[in-house]
C-alpha positions as CSV (number, residue, x, y, z in Angstrom):
1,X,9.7,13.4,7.3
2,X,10.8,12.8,3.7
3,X,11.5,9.3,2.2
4,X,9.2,7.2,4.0
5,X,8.2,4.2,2.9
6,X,4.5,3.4,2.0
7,X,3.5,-0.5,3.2
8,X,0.9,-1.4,0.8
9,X,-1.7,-4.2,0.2
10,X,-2.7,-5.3,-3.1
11,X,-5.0,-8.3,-3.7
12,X,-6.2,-9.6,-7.4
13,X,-7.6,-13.2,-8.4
14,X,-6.6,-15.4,-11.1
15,X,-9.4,-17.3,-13.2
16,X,-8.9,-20.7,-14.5
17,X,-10.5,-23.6,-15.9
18,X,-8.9,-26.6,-15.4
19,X,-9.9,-30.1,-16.4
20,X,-9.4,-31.7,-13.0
21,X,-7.3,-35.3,-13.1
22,X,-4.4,-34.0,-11.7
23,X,-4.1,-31.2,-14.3
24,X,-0.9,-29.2,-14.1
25,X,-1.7,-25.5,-14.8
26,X,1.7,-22.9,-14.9
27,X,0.4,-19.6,-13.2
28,X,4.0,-17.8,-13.6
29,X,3.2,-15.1,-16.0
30,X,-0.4,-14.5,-14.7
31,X,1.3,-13.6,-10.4
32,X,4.2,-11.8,-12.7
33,X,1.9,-9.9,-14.5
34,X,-0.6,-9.3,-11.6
35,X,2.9,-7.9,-9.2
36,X,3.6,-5.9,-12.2
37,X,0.7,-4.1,-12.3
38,X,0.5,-3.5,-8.6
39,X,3.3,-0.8,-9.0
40,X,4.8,-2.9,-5.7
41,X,8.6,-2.7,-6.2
42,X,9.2,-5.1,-3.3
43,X,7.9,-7.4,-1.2
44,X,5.8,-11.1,-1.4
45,X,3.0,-12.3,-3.2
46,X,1.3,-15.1,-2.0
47,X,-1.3,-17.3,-3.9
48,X,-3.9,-19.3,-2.2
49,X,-6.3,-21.4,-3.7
50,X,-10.0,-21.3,-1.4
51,X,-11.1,-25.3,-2.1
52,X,-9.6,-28.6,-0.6
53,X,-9.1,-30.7,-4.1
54,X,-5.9,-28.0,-5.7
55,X,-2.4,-26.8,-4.4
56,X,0.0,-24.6,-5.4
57,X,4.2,-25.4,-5.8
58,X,7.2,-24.9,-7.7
59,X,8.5,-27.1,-10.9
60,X,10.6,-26.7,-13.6
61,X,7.8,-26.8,-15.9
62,X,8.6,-28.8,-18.9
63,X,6.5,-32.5,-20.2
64,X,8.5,-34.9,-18.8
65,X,8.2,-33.7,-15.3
66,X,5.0,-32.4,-15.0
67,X,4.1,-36.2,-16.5
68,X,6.7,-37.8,-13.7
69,X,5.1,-35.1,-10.8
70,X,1.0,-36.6,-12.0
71,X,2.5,-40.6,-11.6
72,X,4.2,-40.0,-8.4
73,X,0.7,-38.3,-7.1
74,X,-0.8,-41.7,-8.4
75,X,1.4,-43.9,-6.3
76,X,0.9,-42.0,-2.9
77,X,-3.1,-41.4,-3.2
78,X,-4.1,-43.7,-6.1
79,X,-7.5,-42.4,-7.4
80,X,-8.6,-46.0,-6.8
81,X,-7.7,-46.4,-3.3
82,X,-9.9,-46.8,-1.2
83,X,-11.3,-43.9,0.9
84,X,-13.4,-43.1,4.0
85,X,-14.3,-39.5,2.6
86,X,-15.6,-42.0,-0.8
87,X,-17.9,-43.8,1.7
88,X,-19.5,-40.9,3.3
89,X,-19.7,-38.3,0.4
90,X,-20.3,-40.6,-2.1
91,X,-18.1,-38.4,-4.4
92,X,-15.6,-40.6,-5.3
93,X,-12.7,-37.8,-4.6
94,X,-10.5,-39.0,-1.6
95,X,-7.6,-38.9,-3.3
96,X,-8.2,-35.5,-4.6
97,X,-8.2,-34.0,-0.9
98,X,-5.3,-36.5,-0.1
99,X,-2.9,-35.1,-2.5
100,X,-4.1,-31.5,-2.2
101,X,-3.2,-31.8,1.6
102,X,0.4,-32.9,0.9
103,X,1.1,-29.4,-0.9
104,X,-1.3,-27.5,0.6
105,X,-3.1,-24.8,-0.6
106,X,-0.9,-21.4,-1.1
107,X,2.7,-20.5,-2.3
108,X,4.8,-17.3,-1.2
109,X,7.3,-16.0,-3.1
110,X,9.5,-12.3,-3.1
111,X,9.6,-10.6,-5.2
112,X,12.7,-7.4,-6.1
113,X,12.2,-4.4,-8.3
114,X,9.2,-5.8,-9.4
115,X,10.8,-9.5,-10.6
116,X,9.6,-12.7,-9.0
117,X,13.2,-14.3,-7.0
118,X,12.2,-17.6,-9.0
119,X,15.2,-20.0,-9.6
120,X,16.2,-19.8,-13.2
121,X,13.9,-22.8,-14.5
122,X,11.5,-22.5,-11.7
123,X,7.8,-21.9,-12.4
124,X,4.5,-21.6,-10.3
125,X,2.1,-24.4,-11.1
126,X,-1.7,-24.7,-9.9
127,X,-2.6,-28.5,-9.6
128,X,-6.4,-29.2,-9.6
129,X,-6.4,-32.9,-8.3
130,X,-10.4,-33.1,-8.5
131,X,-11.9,-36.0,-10.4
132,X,-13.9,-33.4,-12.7
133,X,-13.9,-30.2,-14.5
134,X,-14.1,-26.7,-12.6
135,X,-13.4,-22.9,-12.8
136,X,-11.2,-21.9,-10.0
137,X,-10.5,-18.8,-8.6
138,X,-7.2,-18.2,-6.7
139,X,-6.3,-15.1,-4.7
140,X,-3.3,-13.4,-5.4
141,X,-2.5,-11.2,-2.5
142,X,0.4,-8.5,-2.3
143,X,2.3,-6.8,0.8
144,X,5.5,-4.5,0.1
145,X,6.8,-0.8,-0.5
């Protein structure tokens, strides 16, 4: 049987250090480069992020929204609300997992000849909502022919 198509499963991780505080990092070129070099033509890559303080979504990356996207996290889980998580961990992050739970934790996205099917100003951002510093480590996972 000639032409048949090969299914295939790629999975890579992304390494970043983020400053926590609602930092807005843009992953584009890092899943881009990672579907690239999977030598997957098409299918979907979805990024997950293992942790319950970051999320993954789309923005037209530029200052004055990422700036507008950290205030409106501050008005619906205020990092000096008050907490029950706070009261039993002690670890003054409540509203980390509050606003980390409204995106979630992964993003799908096809991909066509090897090109994301992002919008035209559309970008992949990681958020780290955590009220310190860290190194994460997201998953990039392929599936496609």
């Amino acid at each position: 049987m000639t032409g048949k198509i090969k299914n295939m499963v790629v999975t890579e991780n992304i390494k970043l250090k983020s400053r926590g505080e609602t930092d807005i990092i843009n992953i584009t070129s890092q899943v881009e480069g990672i579907v690239r070099k999977s030598k997957v033509v098409n299918g979907i890559v979805t990024v997950f992020v293992p942790g319950a303080t970051g999320a993954l979504t789309t923005i037209e990356y530029e200052p004055g929204l990422v700036s507008d996207l950290k205030d409106a996290f501050e008005k619906l889980a205020p990092r000096e609300g008050d907490y029950a998580h706070n009261l039993k961990w002690s670890d003054g992050n409540g509203f980390s997992h509050i606003r980390a739970s409204l995106l979630g934790p992964s993003i799908t996205v096809p991909f066509l000849k090897g090109g994301l099917t992002l919008g035209t100003w559309q970008q992949i951002i990681f958020i780290d909502f955590d009220n310190r510093p860290r190194t994460r480590e997201l998953v990039v996972q392929i599936i496609g022919e």
